[in-house]
C-alpha positions in Angstrom: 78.6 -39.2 103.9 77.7 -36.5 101.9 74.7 -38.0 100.4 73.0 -38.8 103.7 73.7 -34.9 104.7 71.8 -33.8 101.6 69.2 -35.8 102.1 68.7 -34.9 106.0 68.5 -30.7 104.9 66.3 -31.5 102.3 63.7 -33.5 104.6 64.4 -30.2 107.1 63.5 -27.9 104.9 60.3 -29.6 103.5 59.1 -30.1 107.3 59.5 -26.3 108.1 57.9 -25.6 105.2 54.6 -27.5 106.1 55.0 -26.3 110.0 54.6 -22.7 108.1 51.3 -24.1 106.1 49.9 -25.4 109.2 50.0 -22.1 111.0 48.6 -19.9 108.1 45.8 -22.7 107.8 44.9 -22.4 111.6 41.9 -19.7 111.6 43.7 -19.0 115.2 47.0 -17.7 113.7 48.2 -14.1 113.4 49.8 -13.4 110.1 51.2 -10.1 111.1 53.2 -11.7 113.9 54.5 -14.3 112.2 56.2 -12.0 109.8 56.8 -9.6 112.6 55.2 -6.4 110.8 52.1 -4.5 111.8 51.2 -3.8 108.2 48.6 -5.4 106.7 50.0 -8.1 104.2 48.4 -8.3 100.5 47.0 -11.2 99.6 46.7 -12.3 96.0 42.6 -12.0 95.2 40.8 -15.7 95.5 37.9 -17.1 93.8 35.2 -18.0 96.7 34.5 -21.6 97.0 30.4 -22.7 96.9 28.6 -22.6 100.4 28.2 -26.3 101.3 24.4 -27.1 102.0 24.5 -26.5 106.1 21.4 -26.9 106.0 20.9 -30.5 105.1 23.7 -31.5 107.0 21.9 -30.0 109.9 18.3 -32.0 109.4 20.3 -34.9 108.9 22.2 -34.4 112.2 19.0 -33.6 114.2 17.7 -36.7 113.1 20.0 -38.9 114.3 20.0 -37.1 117.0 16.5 -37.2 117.7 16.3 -41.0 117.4 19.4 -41.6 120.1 17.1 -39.4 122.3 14.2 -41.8 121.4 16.6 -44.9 122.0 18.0 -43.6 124.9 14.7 -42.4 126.5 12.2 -45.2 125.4 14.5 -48.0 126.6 14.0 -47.9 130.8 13.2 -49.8 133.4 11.2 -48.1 136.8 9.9 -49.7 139.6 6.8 -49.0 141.9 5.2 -49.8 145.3 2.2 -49.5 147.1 2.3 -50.2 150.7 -1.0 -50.8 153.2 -0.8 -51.4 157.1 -4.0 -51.3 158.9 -4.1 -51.9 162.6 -7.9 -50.6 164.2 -10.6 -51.6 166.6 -14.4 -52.7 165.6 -17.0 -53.4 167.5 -20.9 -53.4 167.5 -24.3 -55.0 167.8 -26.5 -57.7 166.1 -29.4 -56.9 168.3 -30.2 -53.3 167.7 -33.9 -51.2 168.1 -34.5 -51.3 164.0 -34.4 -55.2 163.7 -37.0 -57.1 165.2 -36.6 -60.5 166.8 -33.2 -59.6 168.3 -30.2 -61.0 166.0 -30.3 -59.9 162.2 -29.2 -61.4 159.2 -28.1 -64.9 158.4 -24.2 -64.2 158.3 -21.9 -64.6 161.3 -18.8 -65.9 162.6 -15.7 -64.9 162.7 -13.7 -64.7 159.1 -11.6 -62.1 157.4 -8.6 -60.7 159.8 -10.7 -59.8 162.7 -10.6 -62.1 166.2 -13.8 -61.0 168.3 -15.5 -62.4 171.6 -19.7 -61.8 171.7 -21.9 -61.8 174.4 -24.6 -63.4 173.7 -27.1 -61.9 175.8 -26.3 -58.4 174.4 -25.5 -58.8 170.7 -22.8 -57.2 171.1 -19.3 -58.4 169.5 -15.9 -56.6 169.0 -12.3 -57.1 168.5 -8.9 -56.5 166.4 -8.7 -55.8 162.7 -5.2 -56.1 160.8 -4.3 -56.1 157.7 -1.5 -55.6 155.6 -1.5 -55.9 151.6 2.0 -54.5 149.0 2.1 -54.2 145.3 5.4 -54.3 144.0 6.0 -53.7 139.9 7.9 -53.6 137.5 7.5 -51.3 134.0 10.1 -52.6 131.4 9.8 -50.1 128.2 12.1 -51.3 125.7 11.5 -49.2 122.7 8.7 -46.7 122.6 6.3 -48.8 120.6 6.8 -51.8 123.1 6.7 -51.9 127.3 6.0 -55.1 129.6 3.9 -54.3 132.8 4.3 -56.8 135.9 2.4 -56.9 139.2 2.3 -58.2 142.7 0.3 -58.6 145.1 1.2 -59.9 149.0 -0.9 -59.5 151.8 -1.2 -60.3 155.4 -2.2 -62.2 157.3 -3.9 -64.4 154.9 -0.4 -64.8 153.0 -1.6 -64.8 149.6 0.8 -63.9 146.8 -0.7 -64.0 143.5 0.3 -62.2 140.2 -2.6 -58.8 139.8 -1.2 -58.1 136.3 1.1 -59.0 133.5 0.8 -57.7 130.0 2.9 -56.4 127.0 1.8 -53.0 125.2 2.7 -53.1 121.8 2.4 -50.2 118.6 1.6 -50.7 115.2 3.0 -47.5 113.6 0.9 -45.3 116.5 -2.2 -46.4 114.8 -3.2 -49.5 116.0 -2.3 -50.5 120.0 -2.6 -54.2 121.4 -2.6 -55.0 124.9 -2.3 -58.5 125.8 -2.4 -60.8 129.1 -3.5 -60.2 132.1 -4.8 -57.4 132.9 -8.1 -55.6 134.1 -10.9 -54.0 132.1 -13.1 -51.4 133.3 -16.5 -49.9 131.0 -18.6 -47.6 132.5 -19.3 -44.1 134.4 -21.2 -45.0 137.8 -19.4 -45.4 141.2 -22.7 -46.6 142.5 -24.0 -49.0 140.7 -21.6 -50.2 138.0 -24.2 -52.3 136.1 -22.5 -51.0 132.4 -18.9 -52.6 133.4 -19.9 -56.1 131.3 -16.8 -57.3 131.4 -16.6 -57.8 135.2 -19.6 -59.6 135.7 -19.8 -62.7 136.9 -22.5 -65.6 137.2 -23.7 -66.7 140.6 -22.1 -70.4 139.8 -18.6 -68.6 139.6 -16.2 -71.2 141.0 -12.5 -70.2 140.9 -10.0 -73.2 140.6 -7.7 -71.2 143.4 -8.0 -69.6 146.4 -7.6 -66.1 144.2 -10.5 -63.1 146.0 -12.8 -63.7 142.5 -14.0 -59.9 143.2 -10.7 -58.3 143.0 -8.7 -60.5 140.8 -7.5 -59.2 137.2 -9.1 -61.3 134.5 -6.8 -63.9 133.4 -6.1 -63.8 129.5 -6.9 -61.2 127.6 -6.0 -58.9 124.4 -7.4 -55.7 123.9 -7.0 -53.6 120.5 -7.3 -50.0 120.0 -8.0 -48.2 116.8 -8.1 -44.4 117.5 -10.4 -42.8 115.2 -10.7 -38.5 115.5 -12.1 -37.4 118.3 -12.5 -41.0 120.2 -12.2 -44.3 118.6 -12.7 -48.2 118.8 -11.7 -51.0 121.1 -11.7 -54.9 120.4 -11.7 -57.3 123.1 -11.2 -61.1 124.0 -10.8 -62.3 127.3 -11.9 -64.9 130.4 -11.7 -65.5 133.6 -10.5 -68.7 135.3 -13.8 -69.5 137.0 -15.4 -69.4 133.6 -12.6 -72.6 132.3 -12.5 -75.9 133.2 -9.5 -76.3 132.6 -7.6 -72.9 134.2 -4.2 -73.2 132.1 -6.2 -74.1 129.0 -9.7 -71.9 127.5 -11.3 -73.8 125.0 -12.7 -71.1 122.3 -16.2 -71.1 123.9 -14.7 -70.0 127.0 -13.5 -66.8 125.6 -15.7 -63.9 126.1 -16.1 -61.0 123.0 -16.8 -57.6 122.6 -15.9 -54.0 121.7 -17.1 -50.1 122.2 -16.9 -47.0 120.3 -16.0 -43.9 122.2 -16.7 -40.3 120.9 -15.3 -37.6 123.1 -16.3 -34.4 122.0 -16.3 -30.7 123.9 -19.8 -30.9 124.3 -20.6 -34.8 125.8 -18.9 -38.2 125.6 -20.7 -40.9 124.3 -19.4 -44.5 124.7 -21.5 -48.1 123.3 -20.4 -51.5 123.7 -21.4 -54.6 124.0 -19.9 -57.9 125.1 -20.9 -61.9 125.4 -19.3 -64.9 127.0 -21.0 -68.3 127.3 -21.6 -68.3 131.2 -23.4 -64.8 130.8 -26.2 -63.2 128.8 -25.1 -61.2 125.8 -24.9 -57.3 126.9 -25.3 -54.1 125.2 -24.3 -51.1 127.3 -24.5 -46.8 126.6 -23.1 -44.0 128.4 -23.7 -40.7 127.8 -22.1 -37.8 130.1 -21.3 -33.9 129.6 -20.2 -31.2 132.2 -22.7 -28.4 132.8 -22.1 -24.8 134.2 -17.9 -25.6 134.3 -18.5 -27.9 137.5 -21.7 -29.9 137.1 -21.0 -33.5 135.5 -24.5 -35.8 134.8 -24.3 -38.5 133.0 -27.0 -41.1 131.9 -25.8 -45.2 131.4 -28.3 -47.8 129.9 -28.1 -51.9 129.9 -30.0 -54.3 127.6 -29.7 -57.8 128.3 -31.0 -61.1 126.1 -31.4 -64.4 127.7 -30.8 -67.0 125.6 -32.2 -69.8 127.0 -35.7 -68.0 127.4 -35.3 -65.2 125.2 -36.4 -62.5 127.8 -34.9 -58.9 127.3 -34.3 -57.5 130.3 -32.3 -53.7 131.3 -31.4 -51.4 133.5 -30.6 -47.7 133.2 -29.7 -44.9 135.7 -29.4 -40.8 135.9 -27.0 -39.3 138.2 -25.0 -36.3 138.7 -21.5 -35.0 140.6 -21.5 -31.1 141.8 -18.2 -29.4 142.9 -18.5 -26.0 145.2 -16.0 -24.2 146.8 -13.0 -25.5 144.0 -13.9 -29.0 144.8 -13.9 -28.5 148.1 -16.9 -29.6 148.6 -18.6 -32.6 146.6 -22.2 -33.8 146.1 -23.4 -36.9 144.3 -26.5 -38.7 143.6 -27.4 -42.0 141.2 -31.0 -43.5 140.7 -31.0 -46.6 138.9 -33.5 -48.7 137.9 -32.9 -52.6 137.2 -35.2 -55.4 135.8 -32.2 -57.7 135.5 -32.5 -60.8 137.8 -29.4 -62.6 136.7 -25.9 -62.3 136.7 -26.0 -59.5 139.6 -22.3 -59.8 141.1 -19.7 -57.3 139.8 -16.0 -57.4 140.5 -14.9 -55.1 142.8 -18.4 -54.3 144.4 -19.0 -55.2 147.4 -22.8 -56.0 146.8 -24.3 -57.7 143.8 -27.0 -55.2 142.0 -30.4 -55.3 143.3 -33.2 -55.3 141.4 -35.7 -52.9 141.5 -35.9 -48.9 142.6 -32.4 -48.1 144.3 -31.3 -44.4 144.9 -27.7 -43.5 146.0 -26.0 -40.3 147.4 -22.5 -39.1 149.0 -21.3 -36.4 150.4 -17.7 -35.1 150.6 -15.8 -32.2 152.4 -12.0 -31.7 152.0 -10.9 -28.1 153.3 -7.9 -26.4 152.5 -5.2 -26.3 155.0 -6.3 -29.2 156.8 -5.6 -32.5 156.8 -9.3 -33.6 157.4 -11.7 -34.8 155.2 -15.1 -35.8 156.0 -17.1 -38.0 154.0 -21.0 -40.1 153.7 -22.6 -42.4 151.6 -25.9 -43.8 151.4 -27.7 -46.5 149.2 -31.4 -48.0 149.4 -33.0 -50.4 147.1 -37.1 -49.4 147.5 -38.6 -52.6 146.7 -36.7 -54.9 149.6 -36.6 -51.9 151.8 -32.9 -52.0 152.5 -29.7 -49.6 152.7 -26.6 -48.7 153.6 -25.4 -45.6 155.3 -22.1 -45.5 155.9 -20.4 -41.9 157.4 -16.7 -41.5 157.9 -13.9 -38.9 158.8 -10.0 -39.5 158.0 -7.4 -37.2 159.4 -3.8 -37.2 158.5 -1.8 -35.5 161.5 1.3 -36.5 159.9 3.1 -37.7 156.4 2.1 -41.2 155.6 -0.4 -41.8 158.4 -4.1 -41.4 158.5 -6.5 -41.8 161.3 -10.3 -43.4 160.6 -12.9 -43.8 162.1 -16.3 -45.2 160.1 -19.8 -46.3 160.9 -21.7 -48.6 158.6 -25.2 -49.2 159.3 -27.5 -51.5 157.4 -30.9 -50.6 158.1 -34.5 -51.1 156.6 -35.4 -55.2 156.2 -33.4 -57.5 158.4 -33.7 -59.8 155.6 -33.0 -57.2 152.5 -30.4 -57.3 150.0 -27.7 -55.4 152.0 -28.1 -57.5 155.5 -27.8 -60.8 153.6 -24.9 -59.8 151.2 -22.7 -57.9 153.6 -19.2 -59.1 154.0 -18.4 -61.6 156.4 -16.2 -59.6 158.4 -18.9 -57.6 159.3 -20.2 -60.8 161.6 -24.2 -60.0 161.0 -23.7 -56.9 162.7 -26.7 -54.6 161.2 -24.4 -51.3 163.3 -20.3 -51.3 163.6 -17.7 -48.9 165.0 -14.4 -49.1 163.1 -11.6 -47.1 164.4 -8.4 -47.5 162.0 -4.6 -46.2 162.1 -3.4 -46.3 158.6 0.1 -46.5 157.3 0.4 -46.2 153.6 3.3 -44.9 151.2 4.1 -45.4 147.2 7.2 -44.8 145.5 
């Protein structure tokens, strides 16, 4: 027994003794009460040990730290919506004093989303308008150099569905960016005439292969490369639409449309050049030029040449226009004049009317004051040579969050048989004068 005893005080004493080198290791510990005396105790002088490098320690730490942060922020997912419900009244006339021989135009009928009932001895036509139209989508970013972009489109009561875009950005070391699939592409300065925006025009034997709106729909392949070179830089593009394939699912390589631009962004202008060429259209070069004068003047100058292969013509088009702020944007004032000698390939996505050729001068006017909810707004266009416009003033008043109150009157005027009567849209039932009185709801997220 006495073996075991000896061996139990010894382990004792070694474990008190390292409870005591714990304490006087612990920065917290008071020497002077552990030996219960006030006095300060003399310690036996130490050589000091060599500073470790903090300071590489702490770039090495920020770094990692840094790229959890990237990680952690680049990897997300976020969801959007747009939502659009439009409930209104329109009526108006096909016989009116400014076009002779009583009806105008050659478009009637009903179409669209609006029911109407016309009396025939008066011209006159009206009924309901409704419409509804969502886009839902979806932004996946799953590392900073990489993101996937999908969109939808619904609307009502023509319940069509259709995808509006779906592409993957990608970067190569922040040098070089790819987009690619669908997606849309936009060149060009004018909100007038956008003859300059190549890549959204379309033949007049366009033929889609679905019941897609081939004005508004997103061009369906495409890859787009971006080289950023000092102050602007260089884009790459291939792309087509489905009314330029025979076969929708499959382009053959003639079917894909080429092109690129150069942008230089510098304080004093921004100068962009392009060009682009698919097989249904004639090849394009395009130039836009625009600067900002006085702090709240912005002109700007765009120029087309175009080269017809099968009769080698050169044709072009150029324009000159201007938009003046007063009053901190209060109050806005544009005007365009644009010339065109082109004679095909007219239609543009998105536009409402093809391009006309010939003299055509546009102008708008908008006032948005503070405080108030109102804004009051007109727009004219008229082509000289076929005698023919638009004028088309509007107010829009939002008494409360999310709803909007407007009430527009286009008027065609000038030749009963010009460019703007016979290309109107068909909702518009011939109707050279219309009232449209709309209730808006509308809300994004």
């Amino acid at each position: 027994m006495k073996h075991p005893l000896i061996i139990l005080l010894v382990l004792l004493i070694l474990s008190l003794e390292l409870s005591a080198q714990t304490d006087l290791l612990d920065p917290n510990t008071d020497v002077d009460d552990l030996f219960g005396s006030s006095e300060p105790a003399e310690e036996p002088e130490i050589e000091p040990e060599p500073e470790p490098n903090t300071v590489e320690e702490e770039v090495v730490v920020a770094e990692e730290e840094a790229l959890l942060v990237d990680l952690v922020r680049g990897s997300s997912v976020s969801l959007s919506g747009d939502f659009l419900f439009n409930i209104g009244y329109t009526a108006g006339y096909t016989s009116v004093p400014w076009v002779p021989g009583g009806v105008a135009g050659s478009s009637g009928g009903s179409g669209g989303s609006s029911s109407s009932s016309s009396a025939a001895f008066s011209g006159f036509s009206q009924g309901a308008v409704t419409d509804s139209k969502s886009i839902m989508s979806l932004n996946f970013r799953i590392a900073p150099i990489f993101r996937v972009f999908l969109s939808f489109k619904f609307s009502f009561p023509t319940f069509k569905t259709e995808i509006a875009e779906f592409f993957a950005d990608y970067s190569f070391k922040d040098v070089v960016y790819m987009r690619a699939g669908r997606f849309t592409l936009n060149w060009g300065i004018s909100r007038y005439h956008p003859f300059t925006n190549l890549t959204a025009r379309l033949p007049s034997s366009y033929v889609l292969h679905d019941s897609t709106e081939p004005l508004h729909d997103a061009d369906s392949y495409g890859l787009r490369v971006s080289i950023p070179v000092g102050a602007g830089g260089f884009e790459f593009i291939g792309f087509t639409r489905n009314g330029f394939m025979v076969d929708p699912y499959h382009p053959a390589r003639d079917e894909i449309g080429w092109g690129g631009t150069y942008n230089l962004a510098i304080p004093a202008f921004d100068l962009t050049v392009g060009s682009f060429y698919i097989k249904n259209l004639n090849p394009r070069f395009f130039a836009s030029l625009n600067t900002t004068l006085f702090n709240n003047l912005d002109t700007y100058t765009e120029a087309v040449l175009s080269y017809n292969l099968d009769n080698s013509e050169i044709t072009y088009g150029a324009n000159i226009g201007f938009l003046y702020g007063l009053f901190n944007q209060q109050l806005q004032l544009s005007a365009e004049y644009y010339y065109n000698t082109e004679n095909t390939d007219l239609f543009v996505k998105g536009s409402e009317f093809p391009l006309i050729y010939g003299h055509n001068i546009a102008g708008g006017i908008t006032y948005n004051p503070k405080n108030i909810n109102l804004r009051t707004y007109a727009l004219v266009k008229y082509n000289v040579d076929e005698n023919s416009g638009l004028f088309i003033p509007g107010l829009s008043w939002n008494p409360l969050p999310y709803f909007t109150l407007t009430t527009i009157v286009p008027v065609i005027f000038g030749n009963p048989n010009g460019a703007y009567m016979r290309y109107q849209p068909v909702e518009n039932e011939g109707r050279p004068a219309s009232l449209v009185i709309m209730a808006i709801l509308q809300a994004r997220f």
